[in-house]
C-alpha positions as CSV (number, residue, x, y, z in Angstrom):
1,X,35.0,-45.0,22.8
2,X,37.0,-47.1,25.9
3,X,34.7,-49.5,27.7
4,X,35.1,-49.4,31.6
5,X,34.9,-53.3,32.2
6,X,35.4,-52.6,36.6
7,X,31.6,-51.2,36.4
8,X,29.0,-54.0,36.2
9,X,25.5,-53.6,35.9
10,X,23.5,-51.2,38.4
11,X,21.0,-53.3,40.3
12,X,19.3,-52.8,43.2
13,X,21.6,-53.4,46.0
14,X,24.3,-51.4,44.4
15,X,21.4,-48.2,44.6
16,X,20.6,-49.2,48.3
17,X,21.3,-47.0,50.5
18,X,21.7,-47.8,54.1
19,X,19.4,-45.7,56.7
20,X,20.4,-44.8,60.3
21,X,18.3,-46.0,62.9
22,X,16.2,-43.7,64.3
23,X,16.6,-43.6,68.5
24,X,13.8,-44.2,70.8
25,X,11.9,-41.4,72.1
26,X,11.8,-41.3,75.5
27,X,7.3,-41.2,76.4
28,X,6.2,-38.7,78.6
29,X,3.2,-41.1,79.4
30,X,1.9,-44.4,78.9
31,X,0.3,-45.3,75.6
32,X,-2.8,-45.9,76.9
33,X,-3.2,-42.3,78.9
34,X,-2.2,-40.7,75.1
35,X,-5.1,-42.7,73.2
36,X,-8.1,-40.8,72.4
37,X,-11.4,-41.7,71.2
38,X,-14.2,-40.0,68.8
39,X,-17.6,-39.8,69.9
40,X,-18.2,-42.9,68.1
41,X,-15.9,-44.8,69.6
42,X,-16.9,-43.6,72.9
43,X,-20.7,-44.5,72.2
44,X,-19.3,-48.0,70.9
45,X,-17.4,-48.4,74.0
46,X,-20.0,-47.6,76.5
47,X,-22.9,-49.2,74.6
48,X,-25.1,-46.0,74.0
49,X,-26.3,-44.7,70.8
50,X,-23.9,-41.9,69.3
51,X,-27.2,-38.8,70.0
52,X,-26.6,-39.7,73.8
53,X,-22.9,-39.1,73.7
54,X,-23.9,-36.0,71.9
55,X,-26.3,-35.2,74.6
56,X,-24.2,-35.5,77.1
57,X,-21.9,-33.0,75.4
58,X,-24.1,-30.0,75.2
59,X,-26.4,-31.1,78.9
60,X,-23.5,-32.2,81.2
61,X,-22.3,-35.5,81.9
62,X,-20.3,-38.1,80.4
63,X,-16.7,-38.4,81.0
64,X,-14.6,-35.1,80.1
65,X,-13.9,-34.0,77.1
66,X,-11.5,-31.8,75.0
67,X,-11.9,-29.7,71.5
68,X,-9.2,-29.8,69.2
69,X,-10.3,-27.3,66.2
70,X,-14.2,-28.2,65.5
71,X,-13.5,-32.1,67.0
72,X,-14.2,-33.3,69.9
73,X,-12.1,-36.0,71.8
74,X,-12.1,-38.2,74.3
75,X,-9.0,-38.9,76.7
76,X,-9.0,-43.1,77.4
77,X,-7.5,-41.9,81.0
78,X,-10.1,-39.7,81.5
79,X,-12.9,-42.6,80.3
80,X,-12.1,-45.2,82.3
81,X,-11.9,-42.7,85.2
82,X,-15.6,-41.9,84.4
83,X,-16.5,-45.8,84.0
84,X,-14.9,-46.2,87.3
85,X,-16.4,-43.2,89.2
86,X,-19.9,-44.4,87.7
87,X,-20.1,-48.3,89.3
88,X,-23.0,-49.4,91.6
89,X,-22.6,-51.8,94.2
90,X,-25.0,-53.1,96.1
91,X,-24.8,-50.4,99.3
92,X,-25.4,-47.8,96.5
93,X,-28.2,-49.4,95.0
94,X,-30.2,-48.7,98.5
């Protein structure tokens, strides 16, 4: 049997394979109008227990809200939209 003394050991860079970079995907929106939150994030955010984000879910209220499958979710847009529309000031208080 003839040895083949051009082949040295494999190691690890001889297996390496170099990858193509993937290109950027152009975003249809920003990141933060793409972020959704559970119901337990939203309660956490807004300071309420998790049953009042509940409530507002089956009674009305609360900032809007979409199903995907059995789970509910919360657009970030669409929550600070609702923080915003909900402020007091001091002529409203009256």
């Amino acid at each position: 049997m003839r040895k083949n003394s051009s082949v040295g050991p494999l190691t690890a860079d001889a297996l390496s394979v170099e990858r193509p970079q993937r290109s950027a995907r152009p975003k249809k929106h920003s990141p933060s109008a793409e972020q959704h939150l559970t119901p337990e994030a939203l309660a956490e955010r807004v300071g309420v227990p998790l049953e009042t984000v509940y409530r507002w879910n089956s009674r009305g209220g609360g900032p809007r809200r979409m199903k995907l499958g059995r789970h509910v979710r919360y657009r970030l847009a669409d929550v600070i939209a609702w923080e915003d529309a909900n402020y007091i000031t001091d002529n409203d208080a009256a």
